[in-house]
C-alpha positions as CSV (number, residue, x, y, z in Angstrom):
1,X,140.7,114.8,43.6
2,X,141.6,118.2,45.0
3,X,140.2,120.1,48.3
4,X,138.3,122.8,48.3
5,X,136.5,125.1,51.2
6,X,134.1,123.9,53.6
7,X,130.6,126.1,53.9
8,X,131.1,126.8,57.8
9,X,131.8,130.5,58.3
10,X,132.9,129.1,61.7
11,X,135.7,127.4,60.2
12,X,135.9,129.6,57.3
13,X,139.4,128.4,56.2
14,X,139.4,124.1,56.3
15,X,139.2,121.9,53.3
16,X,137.3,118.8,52.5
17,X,137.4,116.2,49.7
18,X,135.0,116.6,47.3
19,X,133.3,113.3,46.0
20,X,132.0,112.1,42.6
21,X,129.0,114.1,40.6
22,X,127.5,111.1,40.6
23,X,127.5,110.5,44.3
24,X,126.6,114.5,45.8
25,X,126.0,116.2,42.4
26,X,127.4,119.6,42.0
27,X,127.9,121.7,45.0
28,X,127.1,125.6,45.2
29,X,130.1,128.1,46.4
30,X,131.8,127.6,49.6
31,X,130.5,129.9,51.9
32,X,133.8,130.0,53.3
33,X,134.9,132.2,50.6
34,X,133.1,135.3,52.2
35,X,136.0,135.2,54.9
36,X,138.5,135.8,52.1
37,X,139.4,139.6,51.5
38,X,136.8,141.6,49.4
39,X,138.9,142.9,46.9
40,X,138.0,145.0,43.1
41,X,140.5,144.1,40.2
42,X,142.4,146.7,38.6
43,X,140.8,144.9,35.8
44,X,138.2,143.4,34.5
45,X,139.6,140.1,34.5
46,X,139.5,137.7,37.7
47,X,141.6,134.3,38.0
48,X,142.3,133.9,41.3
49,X,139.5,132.9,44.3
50,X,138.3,136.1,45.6
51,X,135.0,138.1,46.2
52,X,134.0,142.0,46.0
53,X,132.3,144.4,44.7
54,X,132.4,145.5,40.9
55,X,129.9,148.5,39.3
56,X,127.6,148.3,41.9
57,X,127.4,144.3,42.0
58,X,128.5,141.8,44.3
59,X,130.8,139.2,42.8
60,X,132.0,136.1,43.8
61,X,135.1,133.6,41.6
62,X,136.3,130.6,43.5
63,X,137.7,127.3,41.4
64,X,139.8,124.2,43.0
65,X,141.6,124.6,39.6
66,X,143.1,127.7,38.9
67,X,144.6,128.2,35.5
68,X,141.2,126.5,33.7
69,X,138.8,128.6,34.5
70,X,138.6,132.9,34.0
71,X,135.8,135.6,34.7
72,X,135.5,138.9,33.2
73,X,133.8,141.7,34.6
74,X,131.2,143.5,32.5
75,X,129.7,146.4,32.9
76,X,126.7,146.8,35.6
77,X,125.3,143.3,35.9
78,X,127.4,141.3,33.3
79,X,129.5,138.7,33.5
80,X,131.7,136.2,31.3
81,X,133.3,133.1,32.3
82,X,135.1,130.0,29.9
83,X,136.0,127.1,30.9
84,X,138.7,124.4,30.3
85,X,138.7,120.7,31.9
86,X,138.5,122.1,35.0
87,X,138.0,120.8,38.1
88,X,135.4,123.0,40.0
89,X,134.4,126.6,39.9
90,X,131.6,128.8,40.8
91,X,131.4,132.4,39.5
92,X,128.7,135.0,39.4
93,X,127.4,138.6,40.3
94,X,124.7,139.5,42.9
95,X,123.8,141.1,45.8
96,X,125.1,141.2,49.8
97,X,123.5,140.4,51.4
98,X,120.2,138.2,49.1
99,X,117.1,138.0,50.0
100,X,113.3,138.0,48.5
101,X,114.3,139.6,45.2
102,X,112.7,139.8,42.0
103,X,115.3,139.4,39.5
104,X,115.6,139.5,35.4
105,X,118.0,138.1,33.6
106,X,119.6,137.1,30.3
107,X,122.8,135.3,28.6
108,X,124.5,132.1,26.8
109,X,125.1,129.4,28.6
110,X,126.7,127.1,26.8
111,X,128.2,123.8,28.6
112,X,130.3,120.8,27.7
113,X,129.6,118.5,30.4
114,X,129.0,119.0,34.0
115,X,127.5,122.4,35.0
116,X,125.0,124.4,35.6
117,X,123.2,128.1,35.8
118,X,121.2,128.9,39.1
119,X,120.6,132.0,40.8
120,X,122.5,130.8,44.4
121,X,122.7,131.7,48.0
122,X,123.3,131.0,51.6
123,X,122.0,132.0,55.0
124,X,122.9,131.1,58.6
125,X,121.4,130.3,61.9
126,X,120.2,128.1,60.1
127,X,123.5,127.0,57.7
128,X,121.5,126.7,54.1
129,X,123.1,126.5,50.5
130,X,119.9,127.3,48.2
131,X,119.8,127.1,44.1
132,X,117.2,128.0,41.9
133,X,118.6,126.2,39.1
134,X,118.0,127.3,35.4
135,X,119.9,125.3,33.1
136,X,122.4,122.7,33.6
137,X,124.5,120.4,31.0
138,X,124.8,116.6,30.7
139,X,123.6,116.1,34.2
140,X,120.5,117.7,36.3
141,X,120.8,118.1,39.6
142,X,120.9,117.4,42.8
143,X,119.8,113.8,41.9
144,X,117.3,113.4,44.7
145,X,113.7,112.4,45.0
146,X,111.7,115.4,44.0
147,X,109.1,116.9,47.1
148,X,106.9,118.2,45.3
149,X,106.5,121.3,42.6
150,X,106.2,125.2,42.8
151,X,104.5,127.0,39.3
152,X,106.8,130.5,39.2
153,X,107.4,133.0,36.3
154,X,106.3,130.7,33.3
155,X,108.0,127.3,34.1
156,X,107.5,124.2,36.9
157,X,110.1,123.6,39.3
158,X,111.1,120.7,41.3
159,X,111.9,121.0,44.5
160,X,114.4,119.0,46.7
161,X,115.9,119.0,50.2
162,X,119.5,117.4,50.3
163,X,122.1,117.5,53.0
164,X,126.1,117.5,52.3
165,X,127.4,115.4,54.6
166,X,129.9,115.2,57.5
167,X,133.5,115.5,56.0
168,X,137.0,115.9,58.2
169,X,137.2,117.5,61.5
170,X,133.7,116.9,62.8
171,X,132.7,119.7,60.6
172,X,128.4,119.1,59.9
173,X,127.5,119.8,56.4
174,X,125.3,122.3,55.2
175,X,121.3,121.9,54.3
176,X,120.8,122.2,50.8
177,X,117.3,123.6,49.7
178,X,116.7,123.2,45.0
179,X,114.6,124.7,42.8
180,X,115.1,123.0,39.5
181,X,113.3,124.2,36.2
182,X,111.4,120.6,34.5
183,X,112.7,122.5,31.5
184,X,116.2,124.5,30.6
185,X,116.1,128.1,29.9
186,X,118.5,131.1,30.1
187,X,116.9,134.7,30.3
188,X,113.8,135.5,32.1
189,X,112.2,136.4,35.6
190,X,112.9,134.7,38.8
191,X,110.7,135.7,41.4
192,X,112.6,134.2,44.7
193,X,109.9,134.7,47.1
194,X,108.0,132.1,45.4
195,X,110.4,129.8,46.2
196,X,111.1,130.5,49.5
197,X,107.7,130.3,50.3
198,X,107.4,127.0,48.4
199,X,110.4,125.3,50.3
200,X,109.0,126.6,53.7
201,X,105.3,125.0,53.3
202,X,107.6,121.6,53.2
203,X,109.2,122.9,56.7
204,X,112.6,123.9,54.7
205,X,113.1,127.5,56.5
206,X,115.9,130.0,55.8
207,X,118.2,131.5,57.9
208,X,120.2,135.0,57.7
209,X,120.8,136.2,54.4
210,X,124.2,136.3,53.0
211,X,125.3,136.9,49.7
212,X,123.1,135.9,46.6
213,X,124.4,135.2,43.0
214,X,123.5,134.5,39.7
215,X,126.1,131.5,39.1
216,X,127.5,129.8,36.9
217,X,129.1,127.1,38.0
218,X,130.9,123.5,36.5
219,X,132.5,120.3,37.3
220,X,134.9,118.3,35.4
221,X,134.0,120.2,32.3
222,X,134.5,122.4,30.2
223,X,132.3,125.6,28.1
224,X,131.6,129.3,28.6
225,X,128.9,131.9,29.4
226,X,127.6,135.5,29.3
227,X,125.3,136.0,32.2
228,X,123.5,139.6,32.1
229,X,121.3,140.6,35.7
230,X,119.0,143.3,33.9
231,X,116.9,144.4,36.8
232,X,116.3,143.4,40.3
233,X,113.8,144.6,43.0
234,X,114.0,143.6,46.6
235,X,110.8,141.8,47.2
236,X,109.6,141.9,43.6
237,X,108.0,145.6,43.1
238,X,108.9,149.0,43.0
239,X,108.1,152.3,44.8
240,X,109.0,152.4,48.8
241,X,107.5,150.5,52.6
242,X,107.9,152.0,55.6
243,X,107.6,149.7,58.7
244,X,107.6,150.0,62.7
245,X,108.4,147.2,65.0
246,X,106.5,147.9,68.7
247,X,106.9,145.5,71.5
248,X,103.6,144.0,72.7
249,X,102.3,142.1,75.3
250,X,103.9,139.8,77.1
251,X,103.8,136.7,79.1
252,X,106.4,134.1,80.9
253,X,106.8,132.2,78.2
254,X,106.3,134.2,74.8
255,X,105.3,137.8,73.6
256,X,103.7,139.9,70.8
257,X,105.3,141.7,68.2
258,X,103.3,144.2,66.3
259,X,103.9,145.5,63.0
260,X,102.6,148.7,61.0
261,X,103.4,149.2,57.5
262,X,103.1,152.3,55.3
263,X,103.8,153.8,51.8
264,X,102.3,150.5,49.9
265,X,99.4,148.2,50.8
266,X,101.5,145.3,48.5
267,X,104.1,144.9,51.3
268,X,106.9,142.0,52.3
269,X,107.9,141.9,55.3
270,X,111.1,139.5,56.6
271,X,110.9,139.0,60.5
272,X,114.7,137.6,61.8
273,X,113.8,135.6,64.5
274,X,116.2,134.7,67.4
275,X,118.2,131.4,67.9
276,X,115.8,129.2,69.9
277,X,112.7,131.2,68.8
278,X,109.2,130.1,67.3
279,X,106.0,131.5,65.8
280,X,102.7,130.5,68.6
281,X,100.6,132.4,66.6
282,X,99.8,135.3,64.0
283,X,97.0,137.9,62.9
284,X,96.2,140.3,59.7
285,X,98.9,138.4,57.9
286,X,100.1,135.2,56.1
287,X,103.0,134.3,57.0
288,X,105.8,131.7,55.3
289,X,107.8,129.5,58.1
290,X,107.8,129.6,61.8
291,X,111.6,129.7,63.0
292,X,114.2,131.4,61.7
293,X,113.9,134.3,58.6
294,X,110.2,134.0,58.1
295,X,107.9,136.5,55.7
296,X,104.6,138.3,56.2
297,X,102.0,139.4,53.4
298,X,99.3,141.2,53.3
299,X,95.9,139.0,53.8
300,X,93.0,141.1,53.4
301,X,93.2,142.9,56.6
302,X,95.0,146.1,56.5
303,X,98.7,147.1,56.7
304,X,98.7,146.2,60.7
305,X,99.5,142.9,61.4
306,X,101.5,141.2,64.5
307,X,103.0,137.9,65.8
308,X,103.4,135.7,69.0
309,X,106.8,134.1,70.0
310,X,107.9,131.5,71.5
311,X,110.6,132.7,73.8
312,X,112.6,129.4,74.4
313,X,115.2,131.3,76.5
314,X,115.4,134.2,73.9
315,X,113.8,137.4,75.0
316,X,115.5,139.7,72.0
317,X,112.7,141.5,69.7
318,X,113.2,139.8,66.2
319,X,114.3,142.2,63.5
320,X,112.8,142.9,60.8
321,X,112.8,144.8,57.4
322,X,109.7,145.4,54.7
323,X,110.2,145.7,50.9
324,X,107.0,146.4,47.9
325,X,105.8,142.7,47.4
């Protein structure tokens, strides 16, 4: 069975084996691909492994097969792909970097065998492959014990925590967070922060964003589809948010953020914490997580809010950026 990238941007260029569906499932796009050179075709058809940027889309094509598999650019947020006893392949258009978005969508999707459709994503510091998966063929993955369930945009999904495993040169695998619809559909609303926020109340926290997709992506199989992104807001609403970070007080071992927001009173707000730092504590806000990328919303009490945090050797101010929830 052929190689194919590992999802370390430290080691952006390895290879590992890839194991049976049966024993990992389908695996989302090697994040290893962003080190490859962002390129747009002269045309609108792409064969060969490659990301860019394409009428205002980010778009990502990588396959361990080449010469099965083809994507053509569409206008805006469409894409086509088809499929031919291919090995492995991943395609789709997005955004880079992801995040909290709202996003509509609509297509075919129309598999023969292994595959599957799933808005898709990574993040760093912590290393996390995420799929909110929509439809999938003769196999649903990841083939795990479900967690538990989160109710978004008309449908259940299941949620599941997997982990791909060590391979070759001491490399440590990537987490892998799932949403996975109970039933298939292709064409509606996905409102990410739902996940997110559903995967974080079972401790499963995000990192960095990176790029985000909406993919399609097959194993061993073979089929086509037309995938169409129709709309997308960062954080799910329109209009505009305005924030301000302040330093606050402070103490030998943690120290206060504060936060204003203006322009909307439905507000978003993702805090990048530091490597090493925690949440102690939080006011005029609920927050999702308590390391890494965490969100705030509104709770009732104003559009002032702040946190405490846990140095833990890091003294840097986390980052942070608000979006219309």
């Amino acid at each position: 069975m052929s190689d194919r990238p590992v999802p370390d941007p430290a080691v952006p260029r390895q290879r590992r084996r890839v194991r049976t569906l049966a024993a990992v499932g389908l695996t989302g796009a090697m994040a290893a691909i962003v080190a490859l050179a962002p390129t747009t075709p002269a045309t609108a058809a792409v064969t060969s492994n490659q990301t860019g940027t394409h009428d205002g889309y980010f778009y990502l094509f990588w396959t361990d097969t080449p010469g099965t598999v083809a994507m053509e650019l569409g206008p805006g947020g469409n894409y086509r792909t088809q499929w031919s006893n291919t090995g492995h392949f991943i395609a789709g258009k997005g955004w880079n970097p992801g995040g909290p978005r709202t996003v509509t969508y609509t297509g075919a999707f129309n598999p023969n065998g292994n595959a599957y459709l799933a808005l898709y994503g990574w993040t760093t510091n912590p290393l996390v492959e995420y799929f909110i998966v929509e439809s999938w063929g003769t196999w649903r993955p990841p083939g795990a014990q479900s967690l538990g369930t989160v109710v978004s945009d008309g449908g259940t999904y299941d949620i599941y925590h997997t982990r791909r495993p060590r391979w070759g040169l001491g490399i440590v695998g990537s987490e892998q967070y799932w949403s996975v619809r109970t039933s298939k559909r292709v064409g509606g609303t996905i409102t990410v922060a739902n996940h997110f926020d559903a995967w974080a109340a079972h401790g499963m926290n995000l990192g960095t964003h990176n790029y985000m997709i909406m993919a399609t992506e097959g194993y061993q199989s073979s089929g086509y589809s037309t995938i169409t992104i129709l709309s997308s807001s960062p954080g799910g609403g329109g209009g505009s948010c305005t924030l301000s970070v302040t330093r606050g007080q402070e103490w030998s071992d943690r120290f206060n953020v504060n936060f204003s927001v203006s322009g909307t009173n439905n507000w978003v707000v993702t805090i990048n914490l530091g490597p090493g730092q925690s949440i102690q504590n939080s006011w005029n806000t609920t927050l999702s997580g308590s390391s890494g990328t965490i969100q705030a919303r509104p709770n009732g009490n104003g559009n002032n809010f702040g946190i405490t945090v846990w140095r833990n050797g890091n003294n840097n101010t986390p980052t942070a950026t608000c979006a219309v929830g």
